[in-house]
Each structure stands twice: as structure tokens, then as C-alpha cells.
Steps between C-alpha positions, in 0.01 A plus 500: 500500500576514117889466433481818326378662883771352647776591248396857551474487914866355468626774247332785715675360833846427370715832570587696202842611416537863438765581201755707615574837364713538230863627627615808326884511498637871497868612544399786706180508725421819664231514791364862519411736245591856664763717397764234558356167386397737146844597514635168555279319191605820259826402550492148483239473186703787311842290565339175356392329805166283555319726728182411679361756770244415773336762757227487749274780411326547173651864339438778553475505894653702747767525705574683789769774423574857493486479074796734497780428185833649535714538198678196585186323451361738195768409321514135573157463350575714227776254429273222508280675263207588731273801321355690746198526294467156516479544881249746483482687883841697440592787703807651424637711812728869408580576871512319826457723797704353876310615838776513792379453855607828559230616222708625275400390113734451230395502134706240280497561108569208308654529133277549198689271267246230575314364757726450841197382693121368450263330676246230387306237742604188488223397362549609212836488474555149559224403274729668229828344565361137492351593140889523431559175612206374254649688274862337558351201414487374852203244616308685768196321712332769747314368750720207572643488864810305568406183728799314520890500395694183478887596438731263327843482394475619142127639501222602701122370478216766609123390568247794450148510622336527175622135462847644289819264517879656429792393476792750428874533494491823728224677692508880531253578841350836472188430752525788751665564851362157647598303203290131493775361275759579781197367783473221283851412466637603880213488686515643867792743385430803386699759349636846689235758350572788686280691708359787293135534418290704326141599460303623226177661368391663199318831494315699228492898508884564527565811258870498583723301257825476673642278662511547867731340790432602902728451746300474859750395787256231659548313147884554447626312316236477361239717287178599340486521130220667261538384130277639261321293235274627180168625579559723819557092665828477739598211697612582885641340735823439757761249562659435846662266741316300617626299804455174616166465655346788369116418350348604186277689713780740627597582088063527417493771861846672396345559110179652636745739697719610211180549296389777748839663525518886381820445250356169292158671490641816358608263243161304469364785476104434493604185332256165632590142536398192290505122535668303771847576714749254437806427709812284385883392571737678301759240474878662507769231610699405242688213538666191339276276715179689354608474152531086356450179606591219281368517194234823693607824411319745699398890318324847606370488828559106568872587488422789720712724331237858532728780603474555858557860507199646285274106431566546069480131464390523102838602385647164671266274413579580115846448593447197658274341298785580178801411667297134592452401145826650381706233768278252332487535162856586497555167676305300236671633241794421566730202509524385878162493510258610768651410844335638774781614668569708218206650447424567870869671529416694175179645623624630817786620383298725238249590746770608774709709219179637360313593865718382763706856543182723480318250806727520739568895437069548516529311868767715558327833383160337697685553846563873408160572421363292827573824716326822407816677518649262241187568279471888553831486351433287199240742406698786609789456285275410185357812501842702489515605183351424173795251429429295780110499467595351133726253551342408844191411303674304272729318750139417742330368162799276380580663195830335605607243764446596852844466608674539120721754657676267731545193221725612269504191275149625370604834402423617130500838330179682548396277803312791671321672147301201389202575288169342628300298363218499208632788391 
């Protein structure tokens, strides 16, 4: 054997030390790219902060939701500068129509001073809000699950599986009901959810463009929903209790059932179904537990903060995702620095003054509309008079805050006569 052989035997056997990757250092690190992680890196990148963003999927994809905006949302977007032409599947909605379990139907009007509801799958839609973020000037990496978290005193260190490294000051979590930066971090605890779910399916062949809401008294409190997209399309679908115990099987029998039923047909129509049924938690438990840990603070449906009475959870994911970056970037800014106490304390406090009220009067409102009594009356008194089919529409579509009435501390003139949005 020639020394030149064995040189290269010896080279080939000796183990070879892989370079790590470069670290990127970030002051804000947000893991999801829905609604509230895009809201979340707007925020952060327009206030001056490093922002990198990391999600799973590779935009656009779907996700499984009813699509519906209420002008909460509408205008949250608008304020972010979202153009629904840049979404592209827009459906603006003039009248929402309630079914009672009685079968009475009441027509809602909305206003005509802009749009006061729309609906767009989230397929599109979130595709267009994390163009803002790139936009911002925020780093975003699709396709880039988190792997692991390691949480330190003044920073935390994420591992992706696209081989990413990042260390940041703060970390906003935006990843979904069952959050892996919250597995990842508390592992074998997870967080109070809630026990609504919903299914979904999308049909083609609906000619009716309103909004429609049924009331059947095996669902109380929950519902079936028809929201009608461009193109004849609507997506359809329910939301209900679901109890411990109960399988997915139950939910896939119990939509087959409602698709046959007299009232939803008569809404269908001749209307046919396309693609796949899709069933998911709607998470509605808002709590301070759900919403930080350490230098973790938790947005959108990780912070389970959908409201439990009618499942809008885009409305409070925006919310969420703003009032995370504003605790931090306020914190950074100023002199005592970032302590995580502070910011945690901030946070909550911002989400409990901005959603806390309206929660707890939803749950409240929920157990009224469990019985059909309680919902024959809902429906009942919306239809009294013209007033009340107004206002009622702009009350269920949070045109306002759901319990503004009773928190007098957010009272302002005009507080039920807001315009909508993209006017």
C-alpha cells in the first residue's frame, strides 16, 4: 500500500465535523404565520424591531375555518393595510339571515357605509397577510417547523427543521390550538381549549349570497353556518359541543344528517359538495395561564382566546398578535429594559382589557342559547322591529364590543354608528 492509499483510507474513516448553522439573533421571533403571527411581525417590524418569522407550511395552504370576517376583523386588516384585491377570493356579505328552531327566519341588513362583513378562505387570506409581514420588513422562512425551544434568562434559542438556529429577546407563539412551542416548553400539560368543534366543507352551486345562521335544538349551542364566497362557492358547516369521549366519527355521521335536513337544503339549494370535510377545535378559554410563559407569549388560537359564543377567532388573533409586540417593543424601548415580568404583566393586562369583558359575557350568552327556548328568543326579539334587526346585526358581527354596554370605561361618542371598513 502506497502512503498516498493510506493517507486517503485514514481521511475517509476519520469522522467529519459538520459546521454548525449560523445563529440569527432577532429581538422578536414569531412561530406561525396566520392572522396572528402576521399581525404580530407587522407590529414588531413597523416599531423597529428585528423580526424573523418561521411557519410549518409553505403559503398559501389551508386552514380549516368557517372564512367568515366580522367588522372587528375587516377593520383590523384594513388597519394593517391588507387590500382585498391583494387577497383575491373576496366576498363581501349585505345581509345575514338567523334560522330559529322554531323556523322562524330573520333577515339582518347590515349598513352600506362599507363593508361590515366578508368572507375569504383562509387560503387566501393568510397568504396575504404574511406578504405584509414581508412587506414590514420582517424575515419570514415558510416551510420551517419549530423542533426545539431552549428558554433562558434574557433570550430564547429555537432549532427549526430546515436546519435554522434563533436566538431572540422575546418569542411571540402563533402555532395553532395545540401549540408545539407550548408542547415543547411544558410538555405533558396542555392548555384548557374548550370543547367546541366545528366541521366544514365547501360547496359550489349556492346562488344565495347571504349569510345564513340555523338554529337546530340537537346542536344548541351550537350552529350551522352557510357563508358565501365568489363564484356561486360557499363554505358550510357546524360547530358544537363536543363531549368528552365523543369520536370524530359521531361529528362525520351528525354532518351527513344536517346535510339531508329540509331547512339547510332549502338553503343549499341544488348546490353540490367539493373537496374533503374537515373537522377542528375551536379554542375559546381565555386565560392568564394560556397567554405567556417566560420569555413565550402565546397569540390567536394558541392563547385560546376565539369567542365562545359564535367561534370568530380572526378578530382575536389580530388583537393578540398586536397587543404581543406592543408589550414588547414598548418594553425595549424603554429604560428598565425588558424584564419578563413586565412584559408578561403587560400582555395580559392588554389582552384582558381588550377581550377579557366580551369572553366571559359570550360564555354567558352561550348558556342562553344552549336551550331552544333561550334561542327562539334570541331570534325572536331580533326580528321585532327594524331597529332591532339593525343594531342586532351589528351587535352579532362586532361592530362594537360584545359586552361594551356593561364596561363603561370604553365608552366613546358614536360607539354604536361606526362606519365599516374599505369604504
Amino acid at each position: 500500500m502506497t502512503f498516498r492509499s493510506a493517507w486517503l483510507r485514514l481521511t475517509v474513516a476519520l469522522p467529519r465535523r459538520v459546521p454548525s448553522p449560523p445563529m440569527d439573533d432577532t429581538d422578536l421571533l414569531v412561530i406561525g404565520g396566520g392572522p396572528a403571527g402576521a399581525a404580530a411581525a407587522v407590529c414588531g417590524a413597523r416599531a423597529g424591531l428585528s423580526v424573523t418569522l418561521h411557519d410549518r407550511a409553505t403559503f398559501p395552504r389551508d386552514k380549516t375555518c368557517g372564512d367568515g370576517l366580522t367588522i372587528d376583523a375587516l377593520r383590523r386588516l384594513e388597519r394593517m393595510g391588507l387590500d382585498p384585491e391583494a387577497v383575491g377570493v373576496w366576498q363581501p356579505v349585505a345581509e345575514a339571515v338567523l334560522h330559529s328552531p322554531s323556523g322562524r327566519r330573520v333577515a339582518l341588513p347590515l349598513p352600506t357605509d362599507g363593508q361590515f362583513i366578508a368572507v375569504t378562505p383562509r387560503r387566501s387570506l393568510d397568504a396575504a397577510v404574511l406578504d405584509l409581514a414581508r412587506q414590514a420588513g420582517a424575515k419570514v422562512a415558510e416551510g420551517s417547523a419549530v423542533t426545539a425551544v431552549e428558554h433562558g434568562d434574557d433570550s430564547v434559542v429555537a432549532r427549526f427543521s430546515d436546519g435554522a438556529v434563533t436566538r431572540a429577546r422575546w418569542v411571540v407563539a402563533a402555532d395553532g390550538a395545540y401549540s408545539p412551542v407550548r408542547r415543547l416548553l411544558t410538555p405533558g400539560r396542555a392548555p384548557e381549549l374548550g370543547r367546541f368543534h366545528a366541521f366544514r366543507q365547501y360547496f359550489s352551486g349556492v346562488a344565495d349570497r347571504r349569510i345564513h345562521v340555523l338554529f337546530d335544538a340537537d346542536l344548541l349551542p351550537g350552529y350551522v353556518w352557510v357563508f358565501p364566497l365568489p363564484s356561486g362557492r360557499a363554505n358550510v358547516g357546524f360547530g358544537i359541543l363536543r363531549h368528552e369521549g365523543v369520536p370524530t366519527r359521531y361529528l362525520a355521521g351528525l354532518w351527513r344528517d344536517l346535510l339531508e335536513r329540509p331547512r339547510l337544503r332549502a338553503v343549499l339549494g341544488d348546490a353540490v359538495p367539493e373537496g374533503r370535510v374537515a373537522a377542528w377545535p375551536i379554542p375559546a378559554h381565555l386565560s392568564p395561564g394560556n397567554l405567556a410563559y417566560g420569555r413565550v407569549l402565546f397569540a390567536g388560537d394558541a392563547a385560546a382566546v376565539t369567542d365562545p359564543m359564535t367561534g370568530e377567532g380572526i378578530a382575536q388573533a389580530l388583537a393578540t398578535g398586536e397587543a404581543a409586540t406592543h408589550a414588547v417593543a414598548t418594553a425595549l424601548q424603554a429604560h428598565h429594559g425588558d424584564a419578563p415580568h413586565r412584559v408578561r404583566s403587560s400582555y395580559v393586562a392588554a389582552v384582558e382589557a381588550e377581550l377579557g369583558s366580551d369572553h366571559r359575557f359570550a360564555r354567558t350568552l352561550g348558556k342562553l342559547l344552549a336551550t331552544s327556548r333561550g334561542a327562539r328568543g334570541c331570534v325572536r326579539v331580533a326580528g321585532l322591529s327594524d331597529w332591532t334587526r339593525r343594531n342586532f346585526a351589528r351587535w352579532l358581527f362586532e361592530d362594537y364590543p360584545r359586552a361594551l354596554i356593561l364596561t363603561p370605561r370604553r365608552w366613546h361618542g358614536g360607539m354604536f354608528a361606526g362606519p365599516g371598513a374599505y369604504r
